[in-house]
C-alpha positions in Angstrom: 106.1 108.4 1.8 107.9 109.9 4.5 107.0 109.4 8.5 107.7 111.9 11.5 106.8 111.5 14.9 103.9 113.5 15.6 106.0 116.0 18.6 106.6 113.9 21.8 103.6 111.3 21.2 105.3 108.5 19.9 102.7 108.2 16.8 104.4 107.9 13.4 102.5 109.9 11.1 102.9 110.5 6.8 104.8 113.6 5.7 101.4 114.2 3.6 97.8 114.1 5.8 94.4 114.0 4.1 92.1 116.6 4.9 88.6 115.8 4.0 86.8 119.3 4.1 86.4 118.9 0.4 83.9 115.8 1.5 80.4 116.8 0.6 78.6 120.2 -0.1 81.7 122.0 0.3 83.7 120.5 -2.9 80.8 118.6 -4.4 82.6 115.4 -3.7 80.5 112.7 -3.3 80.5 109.5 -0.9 81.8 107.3 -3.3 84.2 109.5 -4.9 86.0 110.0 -1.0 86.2 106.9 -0.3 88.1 106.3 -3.9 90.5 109.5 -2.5 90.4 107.8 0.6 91.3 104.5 -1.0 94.1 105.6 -2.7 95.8 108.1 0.0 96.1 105.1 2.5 97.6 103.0 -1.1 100.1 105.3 -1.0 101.0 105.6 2.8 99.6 108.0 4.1 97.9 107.4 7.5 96.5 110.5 8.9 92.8 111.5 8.1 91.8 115.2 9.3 88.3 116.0 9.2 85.8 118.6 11.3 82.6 118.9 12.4 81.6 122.0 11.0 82.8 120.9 7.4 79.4 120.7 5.5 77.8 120.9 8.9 78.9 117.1 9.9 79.0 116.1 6.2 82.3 115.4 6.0 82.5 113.5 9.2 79.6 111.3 8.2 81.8 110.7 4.9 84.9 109.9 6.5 83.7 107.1 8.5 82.0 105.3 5.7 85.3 105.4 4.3 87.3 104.4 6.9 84.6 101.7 8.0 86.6 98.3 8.8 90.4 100.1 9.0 90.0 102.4 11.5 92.7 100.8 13.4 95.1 101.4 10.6 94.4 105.3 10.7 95.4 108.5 13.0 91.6 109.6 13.2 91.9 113.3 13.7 88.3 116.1 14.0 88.2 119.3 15.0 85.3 121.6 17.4 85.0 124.6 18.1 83.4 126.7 15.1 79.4 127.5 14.7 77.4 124.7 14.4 73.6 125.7 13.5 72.1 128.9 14.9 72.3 127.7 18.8 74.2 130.5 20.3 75.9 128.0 22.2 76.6 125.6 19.7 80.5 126.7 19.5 83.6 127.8 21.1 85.2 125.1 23.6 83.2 125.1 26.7 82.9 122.1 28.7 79.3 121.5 27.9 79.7 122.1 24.4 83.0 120.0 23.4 81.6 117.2 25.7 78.2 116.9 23.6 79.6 118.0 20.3 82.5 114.9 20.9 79.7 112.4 21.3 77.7 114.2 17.9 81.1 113.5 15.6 81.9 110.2 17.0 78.7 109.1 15.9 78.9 110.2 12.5 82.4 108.8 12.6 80.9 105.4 13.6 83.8 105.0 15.8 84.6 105.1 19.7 87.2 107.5 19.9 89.7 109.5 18.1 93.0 110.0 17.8 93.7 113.9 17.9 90.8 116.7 19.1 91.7 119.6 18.0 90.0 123.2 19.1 89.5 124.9 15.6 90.0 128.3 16.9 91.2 129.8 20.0 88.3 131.5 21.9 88.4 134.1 23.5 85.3 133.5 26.0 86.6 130.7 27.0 89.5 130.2 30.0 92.2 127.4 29.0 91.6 126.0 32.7 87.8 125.5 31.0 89.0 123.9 28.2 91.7 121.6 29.0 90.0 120.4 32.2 87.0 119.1 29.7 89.9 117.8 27.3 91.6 116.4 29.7 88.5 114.4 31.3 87.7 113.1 27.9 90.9 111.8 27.4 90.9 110.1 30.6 87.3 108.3 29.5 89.5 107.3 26.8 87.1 109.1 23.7 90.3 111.1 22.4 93.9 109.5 22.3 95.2 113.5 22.1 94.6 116.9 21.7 95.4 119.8 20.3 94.9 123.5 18.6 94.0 124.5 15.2 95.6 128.5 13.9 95.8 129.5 17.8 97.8 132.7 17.9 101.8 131.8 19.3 101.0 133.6 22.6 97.8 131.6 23.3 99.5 128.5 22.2 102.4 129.6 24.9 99.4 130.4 27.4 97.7 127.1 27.2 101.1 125.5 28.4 101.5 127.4 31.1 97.4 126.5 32.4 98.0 122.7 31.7 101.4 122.7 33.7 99.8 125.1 36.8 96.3 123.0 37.4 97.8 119.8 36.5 96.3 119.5 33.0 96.9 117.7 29.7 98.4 119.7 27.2 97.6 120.3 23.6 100.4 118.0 21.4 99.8 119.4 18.1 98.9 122.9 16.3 97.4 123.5 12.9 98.3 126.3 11.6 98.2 127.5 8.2 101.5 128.4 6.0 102.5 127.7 2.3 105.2 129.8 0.5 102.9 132.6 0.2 102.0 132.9 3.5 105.4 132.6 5.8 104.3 134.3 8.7 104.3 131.6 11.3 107.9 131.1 11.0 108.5 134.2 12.5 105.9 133.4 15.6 104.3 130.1 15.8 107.0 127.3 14.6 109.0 128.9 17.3 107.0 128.6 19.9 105.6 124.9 18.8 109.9 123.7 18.6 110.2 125.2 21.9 106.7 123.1 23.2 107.9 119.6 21.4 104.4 119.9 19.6 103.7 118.0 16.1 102.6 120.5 13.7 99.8 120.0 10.5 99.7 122.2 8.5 96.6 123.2 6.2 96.2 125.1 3.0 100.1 124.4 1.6 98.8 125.2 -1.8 97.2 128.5 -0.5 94.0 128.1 -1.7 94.8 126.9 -4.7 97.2 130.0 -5.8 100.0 126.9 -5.7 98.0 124.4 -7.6 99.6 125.3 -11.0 96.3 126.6 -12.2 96.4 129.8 -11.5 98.7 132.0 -14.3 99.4 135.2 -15.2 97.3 135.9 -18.5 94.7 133.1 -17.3 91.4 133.2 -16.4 91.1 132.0 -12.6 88.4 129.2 -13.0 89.6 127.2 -10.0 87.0 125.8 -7.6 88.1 128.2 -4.7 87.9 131.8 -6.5 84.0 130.7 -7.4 83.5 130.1 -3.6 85.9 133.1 -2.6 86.2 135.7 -5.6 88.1 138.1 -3.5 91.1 136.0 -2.4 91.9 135.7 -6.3 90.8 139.6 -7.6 94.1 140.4 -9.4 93.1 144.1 -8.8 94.0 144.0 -5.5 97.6 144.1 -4.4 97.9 141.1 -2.4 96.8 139.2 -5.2 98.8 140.8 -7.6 102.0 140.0 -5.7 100.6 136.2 -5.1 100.4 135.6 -9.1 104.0 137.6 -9.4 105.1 135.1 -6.7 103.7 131.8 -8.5 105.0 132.9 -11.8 108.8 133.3 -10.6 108.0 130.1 -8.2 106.9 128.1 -11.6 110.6 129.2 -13.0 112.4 127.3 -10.1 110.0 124.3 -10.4 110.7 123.8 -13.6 114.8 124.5 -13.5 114.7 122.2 -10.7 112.8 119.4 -12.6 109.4 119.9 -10.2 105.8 120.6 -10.5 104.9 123.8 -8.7 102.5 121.3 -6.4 105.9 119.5 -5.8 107.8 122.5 -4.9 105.0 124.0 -2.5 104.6 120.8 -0.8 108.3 119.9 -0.2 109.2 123.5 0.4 106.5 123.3 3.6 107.6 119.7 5.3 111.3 121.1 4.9 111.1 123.2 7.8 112.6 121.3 10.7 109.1 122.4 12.6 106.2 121.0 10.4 105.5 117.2 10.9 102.9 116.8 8.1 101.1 118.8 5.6 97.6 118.4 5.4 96.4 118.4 1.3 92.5 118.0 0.7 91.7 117.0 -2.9 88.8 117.3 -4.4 89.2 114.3 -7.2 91.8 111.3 -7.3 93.0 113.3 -10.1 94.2 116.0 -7.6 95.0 113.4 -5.0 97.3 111.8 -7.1 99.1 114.8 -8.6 100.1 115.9 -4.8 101.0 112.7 -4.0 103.6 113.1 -6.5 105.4 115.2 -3.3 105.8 112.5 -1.2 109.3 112.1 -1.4 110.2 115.2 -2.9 113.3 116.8 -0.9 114.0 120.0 -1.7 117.6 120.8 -2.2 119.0 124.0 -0.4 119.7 126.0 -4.2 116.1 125.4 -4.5 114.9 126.6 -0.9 117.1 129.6 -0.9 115.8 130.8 -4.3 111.9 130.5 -3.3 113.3 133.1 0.2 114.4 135.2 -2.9 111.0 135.5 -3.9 109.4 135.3 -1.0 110.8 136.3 2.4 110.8 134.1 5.5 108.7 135.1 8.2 106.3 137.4 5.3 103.1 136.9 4.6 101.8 138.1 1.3 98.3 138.4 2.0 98.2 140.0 5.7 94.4 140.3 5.5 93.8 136.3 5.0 95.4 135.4 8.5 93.2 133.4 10.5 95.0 134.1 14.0 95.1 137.5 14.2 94.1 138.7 17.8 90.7 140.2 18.1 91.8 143.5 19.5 93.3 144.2 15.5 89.8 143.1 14.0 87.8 144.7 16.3 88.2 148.4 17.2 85.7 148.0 20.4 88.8 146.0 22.5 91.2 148.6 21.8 89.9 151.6 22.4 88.4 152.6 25.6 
């Protein structure tokens, strides 16, 4: 296993995090079964555990600190808030009165006192940063988080949010989470930028695209993976985006292979290459899958192999536009464009 620090904190964290969104409803992973994944990801080294409490409504959460129950010390404890919780109209975004309750709701199902990284899942948009930080920064200071940060904020927001905590005399968000995998480059041309320039650690999620990088997904195949059931649209080969993902994962498989990899191998080292990314959160369903990412732990990437997977896919290109998660609202929404 390989260690970064995690940007300008100090905290040595693995190459490879576990995310546990799989925990519960969501994958159909039960309590024992994550606490075998969990069992073996710390085995092999890795340290950082990355969880939320909208995954299977505080499921996950709930899961995670059975697991983690007498090690906790050993761990980088990381949760997210932010996202819908129930029906409550104000049971989301990152207000001050609802990160200050919703912190106390997932340290309890954590079983622990604090944690190491809060991170706001989304940016929102009804929400000032002044807000935001000023309730993060007051729950640092009670000593509940050891950090915080932001989860698929859009690079100007990111660059925003630096600006509020320097002017009011604010903590600052240390990390982002963005998503990126081969497939989906486009935070290179925005986002890693902006998070060098900041000194932030970056974890990334979804480096096997939804599964698209898993090696299960062929050309001439079936797609029977546990994702396309959940999402049948992200892997409709009728559609153009996906038809240019499986032509992408079928020339991707070619330089795996010439280069002696899996295609998990070559997704997962291709992602903690860049100079930018600290870690690379994978969330497995089974030790099975645990074990057969794993497998990237030490797997560097030589430059032959990088500059053949630009070949196939650009840097800074996303192939499937319409699956980006910080898009500003003003594109989704034709009401804040238009007078």
């Amino acid at each position: 296993m390989q260690y970064r620090t995690l940007g300008r904190t100090g905290v040595l964290v693995s190459s490879l995090a576990l995310g546990a969104m799989n925990f519960g409803r969501i994958g159909r992973t039960t309590q024992d079964e994550a606490t075998a994944i969990v069992d073996a990801a710390l085995e092999a080294g890795v340290n950082v555990i990355d969880t939320a409490d909208m995954y299977g409504d505080g499921e996950s959460e709930e899961m995670v600190g059975k697991a983690i129950a007498g090690r906790r010390d050993d761990i980088v404890l990381a949760t997210k808030a932010g996202m819908p919780i129930g029906t409550e109209r104000n049971h989301q975004g990152s207000s001050r009165r609802w990160l200050v309750t919703e912190l106390d709701a997932s340290l309890s199902r954590l079983g622990v006192d604090h944690v190491d990284l809060y991170q706001i899942h989304r940016w929102d948009p009804n929400t000032g940063d002044e807000e935001t930080l000023s309730a993060l920064t007051d729950l640092q200071r009670a000593g509940k988080i050891r950090y915080f940060g932001s989860s698929t904020f859009p690079a100007h927001r990111i660059v925003q949010a630096q600006w509020t905590a320097r002017e009011h005399h604010l903590g600052r968000y240390v990390t982002e989470q963005p998503s990126y995998s081969i497939l989906q480059r486009g935070i290179e041309a925005h986002v890693l930028p902006v998070t060098q320039e900041y000194g932030l650690g970056v974890l990334v999620w979804s480096p096997l695209a939804s599964g698209w990088l898993s090696g299960a997904i062929r050309a001439g195949r079936d797609i029977t993976t546990h994702r396309s059931a959940i999402l049948p649209e992200r892997f409709d080969t009728t559609i153009p985006a996906n038809r240019a993902r499986l032509d992408a994962v079928e020339r991707l498989i070619k330089v795996a292979e010439e280069a002696g990899l899996t295609l998990i191998q070559l997704a997962l080292g291709f992602v903690t290459a860049h100079p930018g990314v600290t870690s690379a959160l994978i969330g497995p369903r089974t030790v099975d899958h645990l074990h057969a990412q794993l497998a990237a732990a030490d797997t560097v990437l030589t430059a032959d192999v990088l500059d053949a997977v630009d070949e196939i896919v650009a840097p800074g290109t996303d192939l499937a536009p319409h699956e980006k998660h910080d898009t500003p609202p003003a594109l989704l929404d034709p009401s804040l464009r238009r007078r």
